[in-house]
Structures are given as structure tokens and as C-alpha cells.
C-alpha positions as CSV (number, residue, x, y, z in Angstrom):
1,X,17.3,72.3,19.3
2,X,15.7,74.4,16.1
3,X,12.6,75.9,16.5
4,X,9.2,74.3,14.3
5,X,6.8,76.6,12.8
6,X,5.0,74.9,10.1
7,X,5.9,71.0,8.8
8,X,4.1,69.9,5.7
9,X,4.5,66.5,5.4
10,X,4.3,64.3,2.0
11,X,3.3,60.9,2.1
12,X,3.6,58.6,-0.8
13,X,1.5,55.2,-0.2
14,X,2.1,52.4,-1.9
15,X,-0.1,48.7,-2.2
16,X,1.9,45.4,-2.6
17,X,-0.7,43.6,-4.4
18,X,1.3,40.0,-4.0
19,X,1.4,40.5,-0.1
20,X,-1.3,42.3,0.8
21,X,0.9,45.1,2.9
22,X,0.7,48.9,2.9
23,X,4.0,50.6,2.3
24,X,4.8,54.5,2.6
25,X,7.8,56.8,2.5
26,X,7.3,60.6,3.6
27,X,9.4,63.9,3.1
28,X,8.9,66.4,5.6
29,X,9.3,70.5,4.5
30,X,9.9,72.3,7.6
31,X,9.5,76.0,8.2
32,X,9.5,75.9,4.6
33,X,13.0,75.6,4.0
34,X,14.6,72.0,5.0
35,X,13.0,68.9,3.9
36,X,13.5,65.5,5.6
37,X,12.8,62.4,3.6
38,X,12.8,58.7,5.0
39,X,15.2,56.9,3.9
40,X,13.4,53.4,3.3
41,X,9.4,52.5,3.0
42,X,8.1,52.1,5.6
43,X,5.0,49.7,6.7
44,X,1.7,50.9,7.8
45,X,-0.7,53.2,6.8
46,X,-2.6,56.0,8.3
47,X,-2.8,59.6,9.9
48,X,-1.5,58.7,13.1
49,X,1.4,56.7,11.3
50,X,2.2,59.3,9.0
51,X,2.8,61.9,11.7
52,X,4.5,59.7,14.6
53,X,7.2,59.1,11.8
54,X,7.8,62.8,11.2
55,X,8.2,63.7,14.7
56,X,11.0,61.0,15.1
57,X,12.2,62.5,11.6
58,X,12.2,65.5,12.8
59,X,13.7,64.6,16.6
60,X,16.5,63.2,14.9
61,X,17.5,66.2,12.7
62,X,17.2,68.6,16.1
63,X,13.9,69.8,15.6
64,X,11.7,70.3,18.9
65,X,8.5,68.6,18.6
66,X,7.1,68.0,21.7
67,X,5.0,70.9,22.1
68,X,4.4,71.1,17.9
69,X,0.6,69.2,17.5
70,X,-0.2,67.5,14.3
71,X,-2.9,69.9,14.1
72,X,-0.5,72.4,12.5
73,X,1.0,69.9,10.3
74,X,-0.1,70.1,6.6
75,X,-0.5,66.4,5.4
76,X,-0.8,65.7,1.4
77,X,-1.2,61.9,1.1
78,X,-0.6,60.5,-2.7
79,X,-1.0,56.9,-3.8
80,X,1.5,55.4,-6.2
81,X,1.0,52.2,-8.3
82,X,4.5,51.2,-8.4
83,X,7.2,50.9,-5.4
84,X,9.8,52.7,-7.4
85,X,7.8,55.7,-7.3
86,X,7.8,56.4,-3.6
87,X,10.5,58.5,-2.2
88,X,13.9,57.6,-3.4
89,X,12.5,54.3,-5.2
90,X,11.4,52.5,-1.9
91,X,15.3,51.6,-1.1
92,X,17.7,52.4,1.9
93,X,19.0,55.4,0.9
94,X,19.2,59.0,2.1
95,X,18.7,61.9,-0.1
């Protein structure tokens, strides 16, 4: 298991007018070197969203997380008008 000393995490939030939902992708830059990006939107909305994602990000690339608090997490949420401009267009891909 690697190490975590700093995670900033990058939410894009995104508004489906027609449905009423709140979608969001995230990329997570940790230690300041390797970035983590969901792969598809994701529903939901929130701090507490936000940051139970990247630790399950994070688990799954080796990272340890369970004694890292979101209180050392940098969060920077942005909102996007369109679904193609979250993360990777919004689709089921891995960058």
C-alpha cells in the first residue's frame, strides 16, 4: 500500500435540466504527482459524496486511506453547463 500525503480532489458538477439529477465526475492529484480520474459521472452531489468516492478511488489504485481525513483533502468544486465537459465527456472511459 502507497503512502497519502496530500489528495486534491477536482470535482466537475453537472445539472440535467430534463431530469432533474445531479451528475459529477472527479480527478484526484495525489501527493502531487498521480492523478486518478472516474471513469463515468457519477450521481449525487455533495462534500461527503465527493470524498467517499476518492477514498474508494484511491483504495483501488493502492493508496492507504483509512487513517487519511478529508480534512487534509483540498476540494475545488466547478459547475459545468454541459455533460460533455465533465471529466472525459461524462462516458465510461478511463483516462
Amino acid at each position: 500500500m502507497k503512502q497519502v500525503d496530500s489528495v486534491v480532489v477536482c470535482v466537475r458538477s453537472w445539472f440535467d435540466k430534463t431530469y432533474g439529477n445531479s451528475y459529477y465526475t472527479l480527478r484526484a492529484v495525489v501527493n502531487g504527482k498521480h492523478s486518478i480520474v472516474t471513469g463515468y459521472k457519477r450521481y449525487g452531489h455533495g462534500y461527503n459524496q465527493y470524498w467517499e468516492t476518492a477514498k474508494q478511488l484511491l483504495t483501488e489504485a493502492g493508496y492507504m486511506v483509512d487513517e487519511f481525513t478529508s480534512s487534509h483533502a483540498v476540494f475545488d468544486e466547478c459547475y459545468v453547463s454541459r455533460r460533455k465537459d465533465l471529466h472525459n465527456g461524462g462516458r465510461n472511459t478511463i483516462a
